[in-house]
C-alpha positions in Angstrom: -15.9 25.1 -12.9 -16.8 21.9 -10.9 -20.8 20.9 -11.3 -21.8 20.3 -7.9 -24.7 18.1 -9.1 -22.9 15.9 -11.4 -23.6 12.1 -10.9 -20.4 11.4 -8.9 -20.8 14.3 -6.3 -24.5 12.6 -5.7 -22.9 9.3 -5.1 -20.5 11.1 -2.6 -23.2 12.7 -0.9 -24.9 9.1 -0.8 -27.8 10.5 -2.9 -27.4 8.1 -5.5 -26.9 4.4 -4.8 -23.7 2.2 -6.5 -21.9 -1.1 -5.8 -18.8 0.3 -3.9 -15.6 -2.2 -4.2 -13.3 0.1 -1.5 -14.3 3.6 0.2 -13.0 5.7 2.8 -13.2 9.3 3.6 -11.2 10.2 0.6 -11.8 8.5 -2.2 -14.8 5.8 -3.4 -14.3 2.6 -5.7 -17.4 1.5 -7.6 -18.8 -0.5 -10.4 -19.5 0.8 -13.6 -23.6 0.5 -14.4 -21.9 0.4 -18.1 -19.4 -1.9 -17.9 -17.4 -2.6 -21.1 -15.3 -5.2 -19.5 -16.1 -8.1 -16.8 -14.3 -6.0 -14.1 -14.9 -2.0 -14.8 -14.5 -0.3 -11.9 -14.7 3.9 -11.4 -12.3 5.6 -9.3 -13.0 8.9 -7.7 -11.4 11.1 -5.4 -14.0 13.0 -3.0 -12.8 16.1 -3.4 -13.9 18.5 -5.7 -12.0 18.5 -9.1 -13.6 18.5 -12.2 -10.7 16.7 -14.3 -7.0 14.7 -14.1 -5.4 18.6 -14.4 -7.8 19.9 -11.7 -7.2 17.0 -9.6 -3.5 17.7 -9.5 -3.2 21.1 -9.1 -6.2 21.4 -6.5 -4.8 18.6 -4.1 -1.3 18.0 -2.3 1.7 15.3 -3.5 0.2 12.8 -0.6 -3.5 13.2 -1.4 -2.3 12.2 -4.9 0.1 9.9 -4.4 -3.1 8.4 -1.6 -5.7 8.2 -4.4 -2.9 6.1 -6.7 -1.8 3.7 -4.1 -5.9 3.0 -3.1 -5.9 2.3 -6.6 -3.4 -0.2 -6.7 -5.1 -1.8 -3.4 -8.3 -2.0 -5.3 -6.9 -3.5 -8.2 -5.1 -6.3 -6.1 -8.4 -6.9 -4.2 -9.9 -7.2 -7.6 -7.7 -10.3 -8.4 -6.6 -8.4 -11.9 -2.8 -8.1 -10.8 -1.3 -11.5 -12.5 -4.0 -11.3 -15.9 -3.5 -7.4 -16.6 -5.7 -4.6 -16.4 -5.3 -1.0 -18.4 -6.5 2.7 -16.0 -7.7 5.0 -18.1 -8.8 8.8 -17.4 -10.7 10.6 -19.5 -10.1 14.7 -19.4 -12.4 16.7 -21.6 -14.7 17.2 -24.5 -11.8 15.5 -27.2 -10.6 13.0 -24.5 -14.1 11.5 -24.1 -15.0 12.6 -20.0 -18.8 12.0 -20.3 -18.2 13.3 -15.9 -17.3 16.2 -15.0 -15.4 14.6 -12.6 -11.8 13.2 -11.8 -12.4 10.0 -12.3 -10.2 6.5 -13.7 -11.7 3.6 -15.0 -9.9 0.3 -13.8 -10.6 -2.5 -16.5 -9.4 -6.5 -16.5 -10.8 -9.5 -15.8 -10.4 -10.7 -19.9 -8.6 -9.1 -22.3 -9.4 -5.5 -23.4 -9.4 -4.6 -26.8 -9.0 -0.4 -26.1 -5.6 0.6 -27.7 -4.4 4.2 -27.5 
């Protein structure tokens, strides 16, 4: 069940301030506040979907195929295109989603040492 008070929804609703890198009406692009990497950017959808699974089945092919080609825009205007960068999505308890949330972490800018 999605939290409507989780930390994302508040920076939808503009309740909580964050360094946006790209927004629109459908999606937002910020800066992490925890940043494990010199560029660590989150990427959330605005619609309500609590994980990657929830996010798929909730929204249509083009709002999905939307959110990933605003990501790739982001990560070209982040300069991370030639060097490398890994996205990552974290989905529940065992895979680590502190949000409940969609959400991707973009991360560049040097080399990141998170293998999977």
């Amino acid at each position: 069940m999605y939290d409507e008070n989780n930390i994302f929804a508040k920076i939808i609703r503009g309740e909580i301030p964050c360094d946006k890198v790209y927004e629109d009406g459908d999606v937002s692009f910020f800066k992490d506040i925890n940043p494990i990497a010199k560029v660590h950017v989150l990427g959330i959808p605005k619609s309500q979907c609590v994980d990657f699974s929830d996010f798929i089945s909730k929204n249509t092919p083009t709002t999905i195929s939307e959110f990933f080609r605003k990501t790739n825009l982001v990560i070209k205007k982040l300069g991370i295109t030639k060097d490398g960068y890994k996205v990552i999505s974290n989905s529940g308890t065992n895979g680590g989603q502190e949000v409940p949330h969609f959400h991707i972490h973009i991360l560049g800018g040097e080399k990141v040492n998170l293998s999977i």
